[in-house]
N, C-alpha and C positions, 0 to 999 in steps of 0.2 A: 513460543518463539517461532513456530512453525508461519505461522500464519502474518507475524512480522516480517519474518525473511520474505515471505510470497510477494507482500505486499510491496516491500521495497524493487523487489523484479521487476514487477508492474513496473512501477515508477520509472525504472532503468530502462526499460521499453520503452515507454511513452514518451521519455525524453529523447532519447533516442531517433524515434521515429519522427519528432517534432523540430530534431534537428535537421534532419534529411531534408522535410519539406523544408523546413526555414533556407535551406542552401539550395536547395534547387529552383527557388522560387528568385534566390539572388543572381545567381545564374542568369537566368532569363531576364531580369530586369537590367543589370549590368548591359544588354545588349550582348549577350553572346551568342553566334551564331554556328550552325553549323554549315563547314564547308561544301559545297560538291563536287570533285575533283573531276575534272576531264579524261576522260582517257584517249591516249595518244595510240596505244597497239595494246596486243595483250601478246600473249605466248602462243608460238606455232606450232604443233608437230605432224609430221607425215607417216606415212608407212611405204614399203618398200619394201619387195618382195621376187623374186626370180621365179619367172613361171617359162619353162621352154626355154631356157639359158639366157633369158634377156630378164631386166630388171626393171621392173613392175614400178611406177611411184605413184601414189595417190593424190588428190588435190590437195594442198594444204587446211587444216582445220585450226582454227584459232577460237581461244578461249581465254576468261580473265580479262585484268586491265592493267595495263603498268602507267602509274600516274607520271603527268608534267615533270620535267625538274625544274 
């Protein structure tokens, strides 16, 4: 029985795996596309610091994207 069960794994696999391509290949033919979204700003932050009682701020540094609405 060993070597039945094995076999049928296989199978479980390969179907499996032939389903994936069979969907991803529809996918693609459907025309699905993927998006590229614009980005419009991302998030700022600074630093700030008090050196000699006056308060220090740094240029601002941005990173990331925050998409269209």
């Amino acid at each position: 029985m060993g070597s039945r069960r094995r076999l049928s794994f296989r199978v479980l696999l390969l179907a499996l795996a032939l389903l994936t391509v069979v969907g991803l290949t529809a996918s693609q033919a459907t025309g699905a596309k993927n998006r590229r979204v614009e980005c419009t700003s991302g998030a700022s932050s600074i630093h700030a610091q008090i050196v000699d009682g006056k308060l220090v701020v740094s240029e601002p540094s941005t990173s990331g994207c925050i998409p269209p609405r």
